[in-house]
N, C-alpha and C positions, 0 to 999 in steps of 0.2 A: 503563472509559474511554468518553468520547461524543470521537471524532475526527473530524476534518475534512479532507479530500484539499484541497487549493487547485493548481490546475493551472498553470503559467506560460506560460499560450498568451495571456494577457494582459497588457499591458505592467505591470511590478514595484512601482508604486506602487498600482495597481490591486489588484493580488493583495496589496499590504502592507491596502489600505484593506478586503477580506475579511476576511483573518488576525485585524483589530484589531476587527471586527465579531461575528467568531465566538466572540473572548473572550469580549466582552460578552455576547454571547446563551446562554453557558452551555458551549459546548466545550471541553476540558480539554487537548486535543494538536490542534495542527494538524502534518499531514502536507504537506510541498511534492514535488508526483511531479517524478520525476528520468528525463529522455529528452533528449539533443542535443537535438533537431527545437525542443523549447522555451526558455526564457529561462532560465538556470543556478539550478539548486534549491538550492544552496548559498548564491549571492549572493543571493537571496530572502528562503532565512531568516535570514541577516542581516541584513538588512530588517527581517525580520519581528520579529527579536531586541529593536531597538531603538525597537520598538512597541506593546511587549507588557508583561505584568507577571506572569502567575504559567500559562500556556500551556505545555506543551513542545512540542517542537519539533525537528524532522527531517528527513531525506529521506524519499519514501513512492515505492516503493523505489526507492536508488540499484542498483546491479549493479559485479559485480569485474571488469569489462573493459576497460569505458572510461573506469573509472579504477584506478590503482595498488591494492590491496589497504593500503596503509599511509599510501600518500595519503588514502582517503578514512578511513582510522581516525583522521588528523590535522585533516583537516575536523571531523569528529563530535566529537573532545576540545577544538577551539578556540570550535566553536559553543558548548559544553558551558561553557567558561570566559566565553564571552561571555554567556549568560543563569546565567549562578549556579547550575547545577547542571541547565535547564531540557533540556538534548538529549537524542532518542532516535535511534535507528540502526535505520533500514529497510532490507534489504537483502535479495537476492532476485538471481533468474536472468536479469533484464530481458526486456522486450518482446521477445518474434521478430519480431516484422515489421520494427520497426526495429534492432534488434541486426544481421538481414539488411543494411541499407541498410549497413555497417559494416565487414560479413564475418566475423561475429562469432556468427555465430545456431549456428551448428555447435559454438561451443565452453560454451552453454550447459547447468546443471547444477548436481548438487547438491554437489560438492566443492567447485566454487569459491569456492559461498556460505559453506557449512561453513568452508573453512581462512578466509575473510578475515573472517568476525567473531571467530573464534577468534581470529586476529592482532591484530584489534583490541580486543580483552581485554587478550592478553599486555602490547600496547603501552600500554594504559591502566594499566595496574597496575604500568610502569615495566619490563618486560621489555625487553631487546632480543630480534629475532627474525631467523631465516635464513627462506628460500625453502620452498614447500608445494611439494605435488606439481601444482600449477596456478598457478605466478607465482613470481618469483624476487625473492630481498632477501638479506642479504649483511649480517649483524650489525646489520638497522637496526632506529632506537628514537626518541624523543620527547625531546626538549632540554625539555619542560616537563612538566608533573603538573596533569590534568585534575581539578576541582572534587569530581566524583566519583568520579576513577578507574576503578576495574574493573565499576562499577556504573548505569555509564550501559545504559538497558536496550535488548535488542538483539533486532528481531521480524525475522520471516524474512517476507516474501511470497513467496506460493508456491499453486498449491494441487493439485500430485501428490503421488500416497499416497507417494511414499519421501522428498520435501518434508516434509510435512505431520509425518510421524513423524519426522524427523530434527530438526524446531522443538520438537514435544514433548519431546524427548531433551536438547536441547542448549539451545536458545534460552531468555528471559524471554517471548516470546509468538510467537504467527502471525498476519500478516492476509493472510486469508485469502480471495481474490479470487475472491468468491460473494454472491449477494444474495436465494437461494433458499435454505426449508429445508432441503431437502434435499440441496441441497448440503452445509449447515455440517450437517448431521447424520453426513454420510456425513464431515466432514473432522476433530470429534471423537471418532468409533471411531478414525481414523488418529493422532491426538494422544494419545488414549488407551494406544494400545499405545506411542507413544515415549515418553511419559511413565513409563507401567510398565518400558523398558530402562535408567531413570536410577535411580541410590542414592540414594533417601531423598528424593527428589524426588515430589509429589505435585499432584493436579489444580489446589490452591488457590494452589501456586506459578508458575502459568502461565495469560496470560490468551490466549483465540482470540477473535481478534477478525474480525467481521463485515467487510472493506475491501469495503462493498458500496457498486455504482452507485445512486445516488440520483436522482432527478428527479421534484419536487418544485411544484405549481403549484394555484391557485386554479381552472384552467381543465385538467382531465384532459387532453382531448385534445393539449392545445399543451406539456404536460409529457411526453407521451408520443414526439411526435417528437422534443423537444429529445434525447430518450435515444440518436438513433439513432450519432451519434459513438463516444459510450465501448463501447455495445454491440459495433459493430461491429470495433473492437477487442480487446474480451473473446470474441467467437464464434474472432475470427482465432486467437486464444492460446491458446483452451480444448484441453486435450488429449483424444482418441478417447473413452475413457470418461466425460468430462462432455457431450461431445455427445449420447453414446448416452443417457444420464442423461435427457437435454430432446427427445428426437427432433429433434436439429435436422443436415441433410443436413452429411456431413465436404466434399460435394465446393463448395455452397455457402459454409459458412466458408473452406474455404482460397481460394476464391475473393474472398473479402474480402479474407485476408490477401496475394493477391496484389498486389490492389490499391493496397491501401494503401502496400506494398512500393514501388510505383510511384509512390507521388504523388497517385491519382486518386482522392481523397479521397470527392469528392462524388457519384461512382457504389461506392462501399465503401459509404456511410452509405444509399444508395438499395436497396443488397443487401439491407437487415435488416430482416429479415420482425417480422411480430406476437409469435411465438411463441418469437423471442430475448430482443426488450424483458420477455416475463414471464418468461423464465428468467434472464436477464443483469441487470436491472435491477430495482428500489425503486421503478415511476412511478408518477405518478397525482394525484391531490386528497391534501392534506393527510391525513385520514380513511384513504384506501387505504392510503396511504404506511403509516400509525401500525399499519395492521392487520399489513401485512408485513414491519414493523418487530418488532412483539411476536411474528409467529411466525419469523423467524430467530432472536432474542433464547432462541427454548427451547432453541437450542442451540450458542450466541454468549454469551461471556464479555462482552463490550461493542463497538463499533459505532465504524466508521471511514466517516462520507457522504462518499462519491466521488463523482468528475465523474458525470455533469454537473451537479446538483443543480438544476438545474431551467430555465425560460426565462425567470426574471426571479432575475439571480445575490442580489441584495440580499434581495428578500423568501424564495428558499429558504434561505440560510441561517439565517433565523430561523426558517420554517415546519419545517425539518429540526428544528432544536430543539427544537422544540415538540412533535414529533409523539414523541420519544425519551422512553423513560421516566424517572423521575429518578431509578431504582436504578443508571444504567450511568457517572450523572456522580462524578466524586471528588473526594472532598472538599477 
């Protein structure tokens, strides 16, 4: 898979005139990220649905809080009906910093993720379902039958180790919110062992994908700051162990994540030092990019380019393209 993040912090025809860009240039999935704070990732890709021709297409990731657990399985099978078999289902623990803004940051986790794509199986394959141990439903089901049914595929974003092993166990893939080797080194030993608690289940039937921050530009330096946004987002989110992984101070990030919590966006992005951007982000010259592209890739099943993609949106998308190898596109 060569995927695409498209963010909705820019008005919907905007993001539709991406999306229809990025087909062309060679991406095979475009991802719509899914947060309140932006324009509805849902309404997007149906936008994006009726602009497209052979792309899938999904949330990247939605989360089971701020929406119903079977509301969104009904989202993902209508999208699913609306491109001809084309949706995939991103789904994940969401943001803490804005989950916070909610009141919701405390109730994230890995059950929740767990029971509502499970539910969303049940529901595609014509099941009716009752209540998990984290959301409550009462014999409900789908008054239709999804293009694909049971088979629309379903990645977990995530990237702690009892995440990570629960995608390999259960999921069709992980993206996996890392843009460093050694990250996706350290979160294929973690997929590995889930994969090894499934029957009959093997490495080839699951793909871990790269959901790494991109930024992308002809001019390094002006690619490097555009990075400072997503970064400082991913520093805020990162858990203890991946801090300690990059040397990067716990009491600096939560200080971002406070931030941001708050509003004060543009002293969040002014927090994020050097030494995030190389651990959080893809940035740089075309060249850099393709180099840290090939080394995630030793241990990346295929490549999901995330915000920011660079400081001039039109030409990173096709510079991202370009810089990706053509073993990761399908056919």
């Amino acid at each position: 898979m060569l995927g695409i993040e498209l963010t909705p912090e820019h008005p919907v025809e905007r993001v539709v005139e991406l999306g229809a860009a990025a087909e062309t240039a060679g991406y095979d999935t475009v991802f719509v990220s899914h947060h309140y704070n932006n324009r509805d990732a849902t309404a997007v890709a149906t936008r994006l649905a009726t602009e497209t021709d052979g792309v899938r297409l999904g949330p990247g990731v939605a989360n089971p809080f701020e929406s119903h657990p079977v509301t969104l399985a009904s989202e993902v099978a209508t999208l699913d009906e609306l491109t001809d078999g084309r949706a995939v289902f991103g789904l994940g623990p969401g943001d803490p910093s804005t989950l916070r803004n909610l009141g919701m940051a405390d109730d994230r986790g890995l059950r929740p993720v767990l029971e509502a794509f499970e539910t969303a199986r049940d529901l595609w394959a014509g099941e009716r379902v009752d209540g998990g141990g984290t959301f409550d439903a009462d014999d409900a089901g789908l008054n239709y039958e999804p293009p694909q049914g049971a088979s629309i595929p379903v990645y977990v974003g995530g990237e702690g180790p009892h995440m990570c092993r629960m995608a390999g166990k259960r999921a069709d893939g992980l993206l996996f919110n890392g843009s460093h080797p050694a990250d996706l080194s350290w979160a294929r030993d973690r997929v590995a062992e889930g994969i090894g608690e499934a029957d009959g289940k093997t490495a080839d039937d699951f793909d871990l994908a790269a959901y790494a921050s991109v930024s992308v530009g002809e001019d390094g330096d002006a690619a490097r700051e555009a990075a400072r946004p997503p970064v400082a987002f991913v520093a805020a989110g990162s858990p203890p162990p991946v801090l300690d992984r990059h040397g990067v101070d716990h009491g600096v990030a939560e200080e971002i994540g406070d931030l941001i919590a708050e509003g004060s966006f543009s002293e969040a992005f002014d927090a994020v030092t050097p030494g995030m951007i190389d651990a959080f982000c893809i940035a740089g010259t075309p060249e850099t990019v393709a180099d840290r592209i090939d080394a995630v890739l030793e241990h990346a099943d295929s490549l999901v380019v995330g915000s920011p993609l660079g400081p001039d949106l039109d030409a990173a998308v096709e510079l991202a393209a370009e810089a990706a190898p053509d073993e990761i596109r399908e056919e």
